[in-house]
C-alpha positions in Angstrom: 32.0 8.9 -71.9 29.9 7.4 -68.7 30.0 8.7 -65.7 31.6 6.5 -63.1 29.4 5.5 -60.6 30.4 6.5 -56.9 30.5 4.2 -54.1 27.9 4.1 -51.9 28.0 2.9 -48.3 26.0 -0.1 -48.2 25.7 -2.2 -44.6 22.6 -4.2 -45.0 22.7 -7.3 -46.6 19.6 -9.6 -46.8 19.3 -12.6 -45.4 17.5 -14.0 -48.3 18.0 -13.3 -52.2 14.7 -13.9 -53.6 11.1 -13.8 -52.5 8.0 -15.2 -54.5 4.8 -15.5 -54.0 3.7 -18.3 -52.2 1.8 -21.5 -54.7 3.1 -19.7 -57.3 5.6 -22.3 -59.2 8.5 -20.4 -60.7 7.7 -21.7 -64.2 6.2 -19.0 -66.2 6.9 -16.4 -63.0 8.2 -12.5 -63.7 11.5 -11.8 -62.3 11.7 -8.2 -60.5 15.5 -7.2 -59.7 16.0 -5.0 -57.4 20.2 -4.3 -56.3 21.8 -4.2 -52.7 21.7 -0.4 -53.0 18.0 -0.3 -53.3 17.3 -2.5 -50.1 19.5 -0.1 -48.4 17.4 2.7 -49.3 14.1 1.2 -48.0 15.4 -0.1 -45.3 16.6 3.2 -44.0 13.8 5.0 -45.0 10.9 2.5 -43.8 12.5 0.0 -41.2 14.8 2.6 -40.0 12.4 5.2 -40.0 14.8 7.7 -40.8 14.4 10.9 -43.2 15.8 11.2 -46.7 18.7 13.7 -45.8 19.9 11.2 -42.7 19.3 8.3 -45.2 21.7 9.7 -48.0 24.0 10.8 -45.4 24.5 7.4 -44.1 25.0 5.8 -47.6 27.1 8.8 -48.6 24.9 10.5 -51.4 23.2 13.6 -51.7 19.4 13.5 -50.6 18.4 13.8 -54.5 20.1 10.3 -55.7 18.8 8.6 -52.3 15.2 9.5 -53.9 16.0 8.5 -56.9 17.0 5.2 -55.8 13.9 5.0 -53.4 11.4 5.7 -55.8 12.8 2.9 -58.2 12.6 0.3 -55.3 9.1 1.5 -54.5 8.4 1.0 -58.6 9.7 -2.3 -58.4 8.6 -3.7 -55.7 5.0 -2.0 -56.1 4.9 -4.0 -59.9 5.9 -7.1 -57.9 3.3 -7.4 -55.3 0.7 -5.8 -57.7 1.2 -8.3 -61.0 2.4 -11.2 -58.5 6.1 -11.2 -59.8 9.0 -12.8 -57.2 11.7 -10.0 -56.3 15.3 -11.0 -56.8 18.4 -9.2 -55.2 21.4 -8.4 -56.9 24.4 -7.1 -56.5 25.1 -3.9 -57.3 27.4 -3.1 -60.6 
């Protein structure tokens, strides 16, 4: 039996859902999701400047599982910019 997932507070939403590289057509380009919870996470961390344990607290989750969620945005968004994939945002499950 799964887990359920907990809720997580989750206030940012972007103002845009996908970002590409630029003269790259779309044909033939790698997809990179990444989920509302994610973008949270580095915004926080890097636009907000905050630490991890402030971070988790304001999207109610211990400071372990806000790292584990920032190091797979980092993952994703590092294999994006470095193999020139666009980044889609999805909602979380």
């Amino acid at each position: 039996m799964v887990r359920p997932k907990k809720c997580r507070k989750i206030r940012f939403q972007p103002a845009a859902d996908y970002f590409k590289p630029r003269g790259i057509p779309m044909v033939g380009l790698g997809v990179v999701e990444i989920t509302h919870e994610e973008m949270e996470a580095l915004k926080l961390k890097n636009v907000n400047d905050l630490d991890q344990v402030e971070a988790a607290k304001k999207m109610k989750t211990s400071q372990s599982t806000f790292q584990r969620i920032l190091v797979s945005a980092y993952r994703k968004v590092s294999d994006a910019l470095v193999n020139g994939k666009a980044i889609k945002v999805i909602k979380d499950e």
